[in-house]
N, C-alpha and C positions, 0 to 999 in steps of 0.2 A: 340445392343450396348447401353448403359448406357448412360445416357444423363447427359453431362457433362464431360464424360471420355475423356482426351487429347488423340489427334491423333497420331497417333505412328509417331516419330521424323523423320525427311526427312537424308537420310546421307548424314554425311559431307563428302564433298570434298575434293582432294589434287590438287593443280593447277602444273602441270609437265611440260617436255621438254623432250619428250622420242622419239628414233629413230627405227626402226625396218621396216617390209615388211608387206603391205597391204595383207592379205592370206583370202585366203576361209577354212573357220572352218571345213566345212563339211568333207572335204578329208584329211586336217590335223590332228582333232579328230579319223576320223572314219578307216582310214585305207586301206579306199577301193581302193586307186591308188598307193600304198606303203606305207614304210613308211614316217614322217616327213621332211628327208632329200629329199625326192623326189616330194616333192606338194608344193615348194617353185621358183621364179623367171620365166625364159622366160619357163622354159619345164612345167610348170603350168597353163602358161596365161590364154591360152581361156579357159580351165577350169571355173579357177577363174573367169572368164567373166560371164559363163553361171548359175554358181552356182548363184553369187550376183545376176543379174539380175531375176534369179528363185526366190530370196526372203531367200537366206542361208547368214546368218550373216556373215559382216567379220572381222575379225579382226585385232590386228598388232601385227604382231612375235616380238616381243623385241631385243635389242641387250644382254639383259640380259636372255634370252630363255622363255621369261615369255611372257602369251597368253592376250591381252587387248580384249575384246569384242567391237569393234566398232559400237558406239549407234549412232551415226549424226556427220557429216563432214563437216563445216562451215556451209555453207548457205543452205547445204542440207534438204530438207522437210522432208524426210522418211528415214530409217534406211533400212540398206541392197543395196535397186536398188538406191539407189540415184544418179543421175548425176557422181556426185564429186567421189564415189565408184568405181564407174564404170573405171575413166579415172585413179584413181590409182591404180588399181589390179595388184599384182605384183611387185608395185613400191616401194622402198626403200625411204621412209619420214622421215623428224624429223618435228614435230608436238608438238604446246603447246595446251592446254586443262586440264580437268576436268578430275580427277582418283579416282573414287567410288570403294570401295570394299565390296562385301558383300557376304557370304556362300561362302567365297573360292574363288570367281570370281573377276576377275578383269574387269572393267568395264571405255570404256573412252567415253568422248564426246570432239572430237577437235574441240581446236577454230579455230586454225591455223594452214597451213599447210607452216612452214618455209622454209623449203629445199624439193625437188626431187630430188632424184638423178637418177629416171628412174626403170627400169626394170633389178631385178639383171639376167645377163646372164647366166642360168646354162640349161643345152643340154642334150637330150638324150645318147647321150656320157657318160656326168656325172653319169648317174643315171639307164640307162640302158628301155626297156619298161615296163611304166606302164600302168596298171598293171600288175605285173610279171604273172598271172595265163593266159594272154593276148596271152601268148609269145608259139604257137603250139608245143605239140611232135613230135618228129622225126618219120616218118616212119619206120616201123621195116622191 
């Protein structure tokens, strides 16, 4: 590096108030316990417990369908297992905070977390078992 050369610019922020579902990325991206419709609210949780506290990013499903990467959660020290993570997985927030974008990603860091509404209730019922490849053939 060139001595003198200014340091590449920090991004700017957008200060929000967005509402969505605490999710684990991993199952939501990847596919592997269905699709999207099926790795969200209570048929998700523990899931979503065991991914965060393994260290998979989480994020928050938008009310707009759009994915935030959840970087730190108030008072939380670490990203991913943090306390504060932890006890919202699953749970439906509206949240103010910091909304970075950069390559396509959306990225937030809340300040606040304004409302819970809890854990949205959706059921094996709903969604059937995941993952479908789970679900035995019939004996011939």
């Amino acid at each position: 590096m060139a001595a003198g050369a200014p340091l590449a610019a920090q991004a700017a922020g957008e200060r929000i108030r967005i509402t969505g579902e605490i999710i684990d990325t991993w199952c939501y991206f990847s596919g592997v316990m269905g699709g999207p419709e099926a790795v969200v609210g209570s048929a998700h949780h523990t899931c979503a417990l065991w991914c965060s506290a393994g260290g998979i990013p989480v994020g928050l499903l938008g009310e707009d369908g759009e994915v935030y990467m959840v970087l730190k959660i108030e008072g939380d020290d670490a990203s991913a297992g943090g306390d504060t993570q932890l006890r919202l997985a699953s749970h439906e927030i509206t949240a103010d905070g910091m909304l970075y974008r950069r390559d396509g990603l959306n990225y937030l860091v809340v300040a606040e977390v304004v409302a819970d509404a809890g854990i949205v209730n959706h059921s094996h019922d709903d969604f059937g078992v995941t993952p479908g490849f789970a679900i035995p053939e019939p004996a011939e």
